[in-house]
mmCIF file of the C-alpha atoms, coordinates in Angstrom:
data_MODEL
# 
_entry.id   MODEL 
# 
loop_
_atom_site.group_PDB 
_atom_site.id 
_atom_site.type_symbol 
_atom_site.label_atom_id 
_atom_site.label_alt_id 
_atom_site.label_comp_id 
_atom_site.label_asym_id 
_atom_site.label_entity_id 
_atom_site.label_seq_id 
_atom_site.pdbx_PDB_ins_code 
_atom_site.Cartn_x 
_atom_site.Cartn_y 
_atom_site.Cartn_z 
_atom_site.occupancy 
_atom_site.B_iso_or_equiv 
_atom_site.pdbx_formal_charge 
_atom_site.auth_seq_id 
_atom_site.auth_comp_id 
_atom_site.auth_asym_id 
_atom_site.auth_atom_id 
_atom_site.pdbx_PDB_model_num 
ATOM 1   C CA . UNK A 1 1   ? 0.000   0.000   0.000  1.00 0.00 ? 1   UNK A CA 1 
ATOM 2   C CA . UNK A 1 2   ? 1.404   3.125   -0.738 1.00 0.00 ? 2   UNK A CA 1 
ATOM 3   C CA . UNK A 1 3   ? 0.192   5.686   1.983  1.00 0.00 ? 3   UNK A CA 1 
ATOM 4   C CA . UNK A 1 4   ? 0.814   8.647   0.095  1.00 0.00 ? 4   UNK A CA 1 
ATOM 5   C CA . UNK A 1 5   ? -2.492  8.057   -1.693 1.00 0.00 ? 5   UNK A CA 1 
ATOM 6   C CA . UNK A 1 6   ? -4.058  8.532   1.851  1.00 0.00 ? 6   UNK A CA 1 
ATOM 7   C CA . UNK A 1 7   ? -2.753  11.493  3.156  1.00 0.00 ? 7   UNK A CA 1 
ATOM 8   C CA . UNK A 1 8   ? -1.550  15.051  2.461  1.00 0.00 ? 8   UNK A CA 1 
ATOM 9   C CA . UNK A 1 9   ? 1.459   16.092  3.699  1.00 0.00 ? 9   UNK A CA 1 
ATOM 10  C CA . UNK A 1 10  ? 1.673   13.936  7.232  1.00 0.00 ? 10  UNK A CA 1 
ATOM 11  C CA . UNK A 1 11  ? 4.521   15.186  9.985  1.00 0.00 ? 11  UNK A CA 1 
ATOM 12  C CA . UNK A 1 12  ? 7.232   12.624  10.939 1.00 0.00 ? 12  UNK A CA 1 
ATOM 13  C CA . UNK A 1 13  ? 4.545   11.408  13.811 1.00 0.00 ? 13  UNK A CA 1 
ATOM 14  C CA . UNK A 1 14  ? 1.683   11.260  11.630 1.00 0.00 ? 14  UNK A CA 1 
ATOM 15  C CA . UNK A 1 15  ? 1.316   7.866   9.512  1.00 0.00 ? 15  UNK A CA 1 
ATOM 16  C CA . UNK A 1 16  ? -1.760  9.663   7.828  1.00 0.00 ? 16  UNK A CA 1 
ATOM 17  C CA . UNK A 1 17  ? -3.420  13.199  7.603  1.00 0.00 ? 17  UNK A CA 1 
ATOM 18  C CA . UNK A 1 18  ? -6.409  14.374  7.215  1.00 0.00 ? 18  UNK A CA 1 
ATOM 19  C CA . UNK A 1 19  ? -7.159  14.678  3.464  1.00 0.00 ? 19  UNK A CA 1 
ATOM 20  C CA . UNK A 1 20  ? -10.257 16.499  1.718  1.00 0.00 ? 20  UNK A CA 1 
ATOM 21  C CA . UNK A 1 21  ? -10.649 13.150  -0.319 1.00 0.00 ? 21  UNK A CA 1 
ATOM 22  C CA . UNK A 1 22  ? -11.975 11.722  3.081  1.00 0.00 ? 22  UNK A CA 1 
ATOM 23  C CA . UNK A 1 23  ? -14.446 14.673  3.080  1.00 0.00 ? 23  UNK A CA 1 
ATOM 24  C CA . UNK A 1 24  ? -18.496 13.111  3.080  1.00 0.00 ? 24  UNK A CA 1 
ATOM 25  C CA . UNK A 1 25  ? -19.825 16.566  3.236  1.00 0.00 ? 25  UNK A CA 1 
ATOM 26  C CA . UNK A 1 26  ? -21.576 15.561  6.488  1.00 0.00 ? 26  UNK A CA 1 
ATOM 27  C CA . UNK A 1 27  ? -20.235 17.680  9.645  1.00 0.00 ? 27  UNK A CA 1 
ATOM 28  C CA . UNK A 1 28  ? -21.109 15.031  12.037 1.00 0.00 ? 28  UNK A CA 1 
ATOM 29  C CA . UNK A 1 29  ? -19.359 12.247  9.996  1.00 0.00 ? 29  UNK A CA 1 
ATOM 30  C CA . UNK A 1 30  ? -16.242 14.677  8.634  1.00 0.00 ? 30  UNK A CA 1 
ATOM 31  C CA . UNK A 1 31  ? -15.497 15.887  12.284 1.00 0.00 ? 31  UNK A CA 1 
ATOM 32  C CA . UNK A 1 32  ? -15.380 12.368  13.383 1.00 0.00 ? 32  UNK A CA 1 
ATOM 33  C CA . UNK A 1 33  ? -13.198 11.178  10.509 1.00 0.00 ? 33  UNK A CA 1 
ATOM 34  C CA . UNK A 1 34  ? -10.532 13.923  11.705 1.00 0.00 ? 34  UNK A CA 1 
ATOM 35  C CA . UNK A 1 35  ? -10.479 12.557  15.430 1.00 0.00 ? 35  UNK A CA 1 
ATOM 36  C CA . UNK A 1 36  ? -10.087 9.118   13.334 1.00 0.00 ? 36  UNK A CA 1 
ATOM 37  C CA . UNK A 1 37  ? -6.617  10.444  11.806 1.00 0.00 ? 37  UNK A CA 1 
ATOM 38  C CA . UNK A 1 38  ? -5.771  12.234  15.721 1.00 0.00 ? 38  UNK A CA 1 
ATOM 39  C CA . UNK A 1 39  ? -6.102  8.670   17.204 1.00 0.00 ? 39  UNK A CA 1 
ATOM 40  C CA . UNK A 1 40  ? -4.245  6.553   14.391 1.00 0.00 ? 40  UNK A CA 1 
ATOM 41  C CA . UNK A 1 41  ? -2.266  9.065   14.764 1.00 0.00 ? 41  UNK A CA 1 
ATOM 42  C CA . UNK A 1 42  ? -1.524  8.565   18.312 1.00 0.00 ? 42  UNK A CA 1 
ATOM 43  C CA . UNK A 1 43  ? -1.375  4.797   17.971 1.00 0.00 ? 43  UNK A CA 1 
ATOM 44  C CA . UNK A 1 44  ? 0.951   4.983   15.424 1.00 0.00 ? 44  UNK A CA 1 
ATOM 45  C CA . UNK A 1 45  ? 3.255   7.047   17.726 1.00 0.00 ? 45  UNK A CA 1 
ATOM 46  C CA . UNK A 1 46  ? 2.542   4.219   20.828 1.00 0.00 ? 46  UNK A CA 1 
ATOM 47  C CA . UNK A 1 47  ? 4.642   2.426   18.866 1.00 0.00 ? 47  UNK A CA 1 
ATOM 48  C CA . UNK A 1 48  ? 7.240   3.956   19.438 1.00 0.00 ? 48  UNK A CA 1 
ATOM 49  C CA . UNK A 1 49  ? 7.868   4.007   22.700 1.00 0.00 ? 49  UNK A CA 1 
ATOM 50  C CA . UNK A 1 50  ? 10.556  2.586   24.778 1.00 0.00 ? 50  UNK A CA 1 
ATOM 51  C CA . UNK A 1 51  ? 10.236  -1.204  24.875 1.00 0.00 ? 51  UNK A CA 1 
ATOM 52  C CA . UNK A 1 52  ? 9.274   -1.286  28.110 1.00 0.00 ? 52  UNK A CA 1 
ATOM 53  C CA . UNK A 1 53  ? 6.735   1.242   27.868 1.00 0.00 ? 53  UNK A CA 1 
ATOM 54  C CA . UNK A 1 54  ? 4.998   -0.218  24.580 1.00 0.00 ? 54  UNK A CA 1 
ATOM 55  C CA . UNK A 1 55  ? 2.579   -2.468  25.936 1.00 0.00 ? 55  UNK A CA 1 
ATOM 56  C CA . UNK A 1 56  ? 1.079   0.144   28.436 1.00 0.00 ? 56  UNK A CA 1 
ATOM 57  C CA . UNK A 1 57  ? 1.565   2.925   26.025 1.00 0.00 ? 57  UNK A CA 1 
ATOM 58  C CA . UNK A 1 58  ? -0.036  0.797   22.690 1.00 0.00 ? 58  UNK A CA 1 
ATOM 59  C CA . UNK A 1 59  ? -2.910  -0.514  24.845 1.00 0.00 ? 59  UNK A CA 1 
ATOM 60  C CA . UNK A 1 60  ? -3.863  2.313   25.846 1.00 0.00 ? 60  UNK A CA 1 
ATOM 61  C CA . UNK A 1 61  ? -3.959  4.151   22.926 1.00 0.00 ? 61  UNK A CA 1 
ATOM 62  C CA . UNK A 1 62  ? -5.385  1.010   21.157 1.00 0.00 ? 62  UNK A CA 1 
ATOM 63  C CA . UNK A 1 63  ? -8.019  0.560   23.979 1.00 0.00 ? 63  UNK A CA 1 
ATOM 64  C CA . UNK A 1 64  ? -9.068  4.558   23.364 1.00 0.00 ? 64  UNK A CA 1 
ATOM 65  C CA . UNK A 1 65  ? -9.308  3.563   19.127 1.00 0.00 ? 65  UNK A CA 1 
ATOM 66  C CA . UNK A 1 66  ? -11.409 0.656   19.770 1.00 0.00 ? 66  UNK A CA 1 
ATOM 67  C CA . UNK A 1 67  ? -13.804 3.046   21.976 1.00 0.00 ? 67  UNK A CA 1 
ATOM 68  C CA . UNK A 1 68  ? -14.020 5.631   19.213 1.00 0.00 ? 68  UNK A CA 1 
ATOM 69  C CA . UNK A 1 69  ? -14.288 3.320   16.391 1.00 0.00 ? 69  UNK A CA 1 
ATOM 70  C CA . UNK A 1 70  ? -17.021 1.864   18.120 1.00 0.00 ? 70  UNK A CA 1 
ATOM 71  C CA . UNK A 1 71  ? -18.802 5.175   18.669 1.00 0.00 ? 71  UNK A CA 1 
ATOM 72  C CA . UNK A 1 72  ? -17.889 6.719   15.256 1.00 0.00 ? 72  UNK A CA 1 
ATOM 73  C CA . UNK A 1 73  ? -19.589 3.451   13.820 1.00 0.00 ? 73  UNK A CA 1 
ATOM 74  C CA . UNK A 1 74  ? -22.838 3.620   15.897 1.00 0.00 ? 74  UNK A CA 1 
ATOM 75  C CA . UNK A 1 75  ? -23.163 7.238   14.930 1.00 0.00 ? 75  UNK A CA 1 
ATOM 76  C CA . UNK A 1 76  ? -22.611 6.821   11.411 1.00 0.00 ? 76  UNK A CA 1 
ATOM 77  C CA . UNK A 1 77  ? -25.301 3.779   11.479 1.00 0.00 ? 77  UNK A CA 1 
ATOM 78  C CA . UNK A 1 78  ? -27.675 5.441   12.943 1.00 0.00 ? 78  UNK A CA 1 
ATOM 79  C CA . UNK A 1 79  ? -27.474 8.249   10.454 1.00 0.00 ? 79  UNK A CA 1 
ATOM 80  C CA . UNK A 1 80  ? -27.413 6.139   7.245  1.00 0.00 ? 80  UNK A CA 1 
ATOM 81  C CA . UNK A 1 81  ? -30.752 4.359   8.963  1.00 0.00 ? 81  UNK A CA 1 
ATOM 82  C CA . UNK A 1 82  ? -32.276 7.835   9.680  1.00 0.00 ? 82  UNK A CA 1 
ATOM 83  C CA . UNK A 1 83  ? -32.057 8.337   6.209  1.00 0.00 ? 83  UNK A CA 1 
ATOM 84  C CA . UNK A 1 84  ? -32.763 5.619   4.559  1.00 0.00 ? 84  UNK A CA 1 
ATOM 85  C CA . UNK A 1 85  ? -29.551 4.693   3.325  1.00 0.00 ? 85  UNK A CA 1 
ATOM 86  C CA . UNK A 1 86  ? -30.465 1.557   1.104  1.00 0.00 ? 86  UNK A CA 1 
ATOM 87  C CA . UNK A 1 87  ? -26.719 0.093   1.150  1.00 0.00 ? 87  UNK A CA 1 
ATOM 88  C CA . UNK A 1 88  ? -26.956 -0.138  4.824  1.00 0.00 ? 88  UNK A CA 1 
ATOM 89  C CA . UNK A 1 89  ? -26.967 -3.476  6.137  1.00 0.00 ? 89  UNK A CA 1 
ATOM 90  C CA . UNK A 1 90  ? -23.669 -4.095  3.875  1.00 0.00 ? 90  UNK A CA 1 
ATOM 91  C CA . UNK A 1 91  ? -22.344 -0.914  5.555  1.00 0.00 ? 91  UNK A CA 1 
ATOM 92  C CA . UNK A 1 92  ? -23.256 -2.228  8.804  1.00 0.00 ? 92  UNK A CA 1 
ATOM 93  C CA . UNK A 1 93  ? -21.363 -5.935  8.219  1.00 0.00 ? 93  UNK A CA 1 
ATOM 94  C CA . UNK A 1 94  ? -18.124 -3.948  6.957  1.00 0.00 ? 94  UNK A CA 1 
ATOM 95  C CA . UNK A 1 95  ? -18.177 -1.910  10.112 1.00 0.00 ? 95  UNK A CA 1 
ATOM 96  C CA . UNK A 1 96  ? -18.574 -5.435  12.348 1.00 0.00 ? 96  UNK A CA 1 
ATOM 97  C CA . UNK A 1 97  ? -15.775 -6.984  10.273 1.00 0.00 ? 97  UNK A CA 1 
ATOM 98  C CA . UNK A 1 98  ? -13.476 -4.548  10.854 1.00 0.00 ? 98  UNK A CA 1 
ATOM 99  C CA . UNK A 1 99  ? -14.435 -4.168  14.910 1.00 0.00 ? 99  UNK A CA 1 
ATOM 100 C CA . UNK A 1 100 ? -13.943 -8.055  15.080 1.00 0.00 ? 100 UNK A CA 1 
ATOM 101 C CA . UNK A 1 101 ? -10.635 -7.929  13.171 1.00 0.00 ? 101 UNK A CA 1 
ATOM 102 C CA . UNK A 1 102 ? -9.356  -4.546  15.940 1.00 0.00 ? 102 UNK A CA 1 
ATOM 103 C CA . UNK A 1 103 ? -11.290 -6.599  19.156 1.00 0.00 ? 103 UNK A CA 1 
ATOM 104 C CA . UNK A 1 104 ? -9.081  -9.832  17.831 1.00 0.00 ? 104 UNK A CA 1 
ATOM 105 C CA . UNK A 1 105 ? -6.051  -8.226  17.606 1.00 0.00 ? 105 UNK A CA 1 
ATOM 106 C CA . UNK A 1 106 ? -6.147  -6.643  20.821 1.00 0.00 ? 106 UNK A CA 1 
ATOM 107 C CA . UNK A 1 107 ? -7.213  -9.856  22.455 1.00 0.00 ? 107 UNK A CA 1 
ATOM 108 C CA . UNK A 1 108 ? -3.958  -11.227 20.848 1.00 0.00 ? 108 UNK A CA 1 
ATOM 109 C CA . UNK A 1 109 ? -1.998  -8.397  22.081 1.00 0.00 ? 109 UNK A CA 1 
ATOM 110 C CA . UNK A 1 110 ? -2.794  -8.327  25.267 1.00 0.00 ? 110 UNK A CA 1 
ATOM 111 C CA . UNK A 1 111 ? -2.431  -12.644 25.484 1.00 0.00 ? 111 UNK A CA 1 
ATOM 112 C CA . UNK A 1 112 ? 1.218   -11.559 24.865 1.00 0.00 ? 112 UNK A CA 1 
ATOM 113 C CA . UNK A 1 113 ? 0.751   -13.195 21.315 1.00 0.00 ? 113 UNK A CA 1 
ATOM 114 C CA . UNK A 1 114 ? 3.258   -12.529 18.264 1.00 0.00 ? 114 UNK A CA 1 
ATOM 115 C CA . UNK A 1 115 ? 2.089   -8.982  17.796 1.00 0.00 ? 115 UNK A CA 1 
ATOM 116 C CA . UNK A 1 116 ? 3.622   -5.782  15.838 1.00 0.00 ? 116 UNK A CA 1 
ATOM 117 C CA . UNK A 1 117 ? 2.115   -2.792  16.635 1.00 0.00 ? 117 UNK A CA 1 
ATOM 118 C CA . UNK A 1 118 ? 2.920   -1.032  13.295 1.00 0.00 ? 118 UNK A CA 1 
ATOM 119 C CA . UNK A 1 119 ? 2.160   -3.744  11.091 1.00 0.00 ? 119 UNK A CA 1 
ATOM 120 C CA . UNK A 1 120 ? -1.479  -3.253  12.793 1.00 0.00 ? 120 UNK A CA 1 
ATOM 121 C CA . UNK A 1 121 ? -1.320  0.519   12.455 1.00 0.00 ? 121 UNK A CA 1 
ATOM 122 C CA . UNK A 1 122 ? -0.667  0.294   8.779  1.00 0.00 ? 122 UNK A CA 1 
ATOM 123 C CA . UNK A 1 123 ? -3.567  -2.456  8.423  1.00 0.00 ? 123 UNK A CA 1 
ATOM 124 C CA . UNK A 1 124 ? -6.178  -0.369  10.067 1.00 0.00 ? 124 UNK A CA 1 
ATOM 125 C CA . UNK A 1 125 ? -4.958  2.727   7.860  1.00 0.00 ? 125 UNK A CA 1 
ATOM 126 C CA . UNK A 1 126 ? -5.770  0.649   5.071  1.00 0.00 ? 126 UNK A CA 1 
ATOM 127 C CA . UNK A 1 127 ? -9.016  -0.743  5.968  1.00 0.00 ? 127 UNK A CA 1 
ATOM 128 C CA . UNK A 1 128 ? -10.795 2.865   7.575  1.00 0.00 ? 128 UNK A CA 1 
ATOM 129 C CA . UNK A 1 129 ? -9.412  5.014   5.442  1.00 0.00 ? 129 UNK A CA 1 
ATOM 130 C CA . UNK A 1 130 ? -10.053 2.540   2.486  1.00 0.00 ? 130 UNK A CA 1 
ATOM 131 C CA . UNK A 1 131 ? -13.562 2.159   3.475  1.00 0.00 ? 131 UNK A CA 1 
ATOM 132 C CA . UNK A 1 132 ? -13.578 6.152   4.279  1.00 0.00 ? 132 UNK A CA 1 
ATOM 133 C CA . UNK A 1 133 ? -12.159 7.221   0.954  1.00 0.00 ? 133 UNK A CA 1 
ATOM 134 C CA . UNK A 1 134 ? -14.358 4.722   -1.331 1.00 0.00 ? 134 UNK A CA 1 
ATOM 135 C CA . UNK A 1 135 ? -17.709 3.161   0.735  1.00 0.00 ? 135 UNK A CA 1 
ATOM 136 C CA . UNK A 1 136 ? -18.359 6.209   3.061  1.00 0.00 ? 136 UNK A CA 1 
ATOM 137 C CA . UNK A 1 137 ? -18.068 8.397   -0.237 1.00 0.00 ? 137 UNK A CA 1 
ATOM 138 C CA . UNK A 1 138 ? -21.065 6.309   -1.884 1.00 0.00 ? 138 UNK A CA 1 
ATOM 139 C CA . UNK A 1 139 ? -23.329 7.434   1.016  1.00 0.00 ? 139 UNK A CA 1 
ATOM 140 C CA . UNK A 1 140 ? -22.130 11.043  0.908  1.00 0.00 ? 140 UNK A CA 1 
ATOM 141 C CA . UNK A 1 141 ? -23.142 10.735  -3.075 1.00 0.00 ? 141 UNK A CA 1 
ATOM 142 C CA . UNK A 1 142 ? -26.397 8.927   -2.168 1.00 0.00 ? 142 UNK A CA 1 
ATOM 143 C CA . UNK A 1 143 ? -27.488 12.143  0.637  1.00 0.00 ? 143 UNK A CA 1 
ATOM 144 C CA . UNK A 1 144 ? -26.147 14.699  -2.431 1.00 0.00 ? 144 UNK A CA 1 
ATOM 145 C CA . UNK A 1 145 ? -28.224 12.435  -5.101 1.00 0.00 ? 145 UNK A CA 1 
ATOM 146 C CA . UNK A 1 146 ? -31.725 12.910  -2.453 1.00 0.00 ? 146 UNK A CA 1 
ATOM 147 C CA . UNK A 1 147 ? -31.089 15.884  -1.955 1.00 0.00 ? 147 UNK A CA 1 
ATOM 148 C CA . UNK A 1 148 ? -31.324 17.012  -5.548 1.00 0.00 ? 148 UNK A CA 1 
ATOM 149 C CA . UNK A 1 149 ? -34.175 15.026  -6.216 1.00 0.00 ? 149 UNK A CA 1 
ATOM 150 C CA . UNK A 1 150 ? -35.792 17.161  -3.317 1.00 0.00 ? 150 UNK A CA 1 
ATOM 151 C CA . UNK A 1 151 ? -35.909 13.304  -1.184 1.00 0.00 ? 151 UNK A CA 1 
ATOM 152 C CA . UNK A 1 152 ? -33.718 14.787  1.572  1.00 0.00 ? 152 UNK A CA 1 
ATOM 153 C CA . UNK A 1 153 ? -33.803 18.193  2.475  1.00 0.00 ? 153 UNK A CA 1 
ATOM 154 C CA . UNK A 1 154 ? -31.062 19.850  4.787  1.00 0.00 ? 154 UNK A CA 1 
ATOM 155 C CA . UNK A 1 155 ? -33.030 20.169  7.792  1.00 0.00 ? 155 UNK A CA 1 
ATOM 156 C CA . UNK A 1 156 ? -33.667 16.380  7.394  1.00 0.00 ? 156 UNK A CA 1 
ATOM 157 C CA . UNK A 1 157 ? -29.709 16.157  6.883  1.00 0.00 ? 157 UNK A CA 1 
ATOM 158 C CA . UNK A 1 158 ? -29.424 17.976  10.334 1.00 0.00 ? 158 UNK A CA 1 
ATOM 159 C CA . UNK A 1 159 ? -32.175 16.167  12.118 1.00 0.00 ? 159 UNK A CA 1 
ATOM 160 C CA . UNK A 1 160 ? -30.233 12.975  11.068 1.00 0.00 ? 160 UNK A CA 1 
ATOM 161 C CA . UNK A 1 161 ? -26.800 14.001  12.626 1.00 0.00 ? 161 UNK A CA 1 
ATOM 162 C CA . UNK A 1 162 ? -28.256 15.299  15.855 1.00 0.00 ? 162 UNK A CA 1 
ATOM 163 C CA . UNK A 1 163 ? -29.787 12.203  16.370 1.00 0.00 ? 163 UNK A CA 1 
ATOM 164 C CA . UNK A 1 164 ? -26.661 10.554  15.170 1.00 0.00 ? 164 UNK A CA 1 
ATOM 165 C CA . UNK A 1 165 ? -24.853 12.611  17.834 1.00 0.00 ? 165 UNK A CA 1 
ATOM 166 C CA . UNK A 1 166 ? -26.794 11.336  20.541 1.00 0.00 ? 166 UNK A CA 1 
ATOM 167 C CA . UNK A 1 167 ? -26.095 7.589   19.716 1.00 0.00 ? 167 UNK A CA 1 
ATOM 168 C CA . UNK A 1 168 ? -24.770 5.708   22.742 1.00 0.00 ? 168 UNK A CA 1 
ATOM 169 C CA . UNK A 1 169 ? -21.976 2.488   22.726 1.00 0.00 ? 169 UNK A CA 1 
ATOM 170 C CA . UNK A 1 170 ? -24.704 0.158   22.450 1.00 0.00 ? 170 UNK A CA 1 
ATOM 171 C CA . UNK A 1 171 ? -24.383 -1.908  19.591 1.00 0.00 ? 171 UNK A CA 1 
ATOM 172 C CA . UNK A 1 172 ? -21.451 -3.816  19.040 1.00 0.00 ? 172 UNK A CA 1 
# 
């Protein structure tokens, strides 16, 4: 993978940066995208830390991910149900795939099994911002197509992230 396709100019501590190719045109869903690239960020920089901080340092920052992940997923499912989204239940099983796949690996890591904390950084910045740059654009086009067809207005839009906003860790 070559991660200059994913980001703009990143710092030295940045594996990724926040791009306007990740841009859905949703507030709710864009601002949590950018605290997506802050925390990869910061778990790509637990790996570094001196060997005997990097289990403390890497599971914490992984444990504070998963927690967001999980959030930013329930928020952005309960917006693509509030409007209708018909793609949904395929967006749903990507977001439980990749939740299994982080949930796994920290099991693993925290078992003491073989695991390489930048090999997994690089993986997840593959998969979200993969799935950011190419699935969560289709729903961005899909609320643009509604709205032009007069199917989804922007008070709807709004409705849809408040209540998105409100969303609490229950799902996964």
């Amino acid at each position: 993978m070559d991660y200059k396709n994913y980001t703009s100019t990143p710092k030295a501590s940045e594996i990724v940066a926040w791009s306007s190719k990740f841009m859905t045109g949703i507030e709710l869903i864009d601002g949590q995208h950018k605290e997506l690239v802050n925390l990869t960020n910061e778990l790509y920089n637990a790996c570094f830390a001196k060997d005997d901080d990097l289990q403390v340092v890497f599971k914490n920052a992984m444990s504070r991910m998963v927690e967001y992940v999980r959030f930013h997923f329930n928020a952005e499912l309960k917006f693509l149900n509030t409007i209708n989204y018909p793609d949904y239940s395929s967006h749903r099983k990507m977001h439980e795939t990749l939740i299994k796949n982080i949930l796994e690996a920290a099991k693993e890591a925290g078992e003491g099994k073989k695991f390489v904390p930048n090999n997994f950084v690089r993986t997840l910045v593959d998969w979200v911002f993969s799935h950011i740059a190419v699935y969560d654009k289709q729903y961005s086009a899909y609320v643009s197509e509604q709205v032009k067809k007069g199917a989804l207005t922007t008070k709807k839009i709004k409705e849809a992230e408040h209540s998105a906003a409100l969303e609490k860790l229950d799902k996964y």
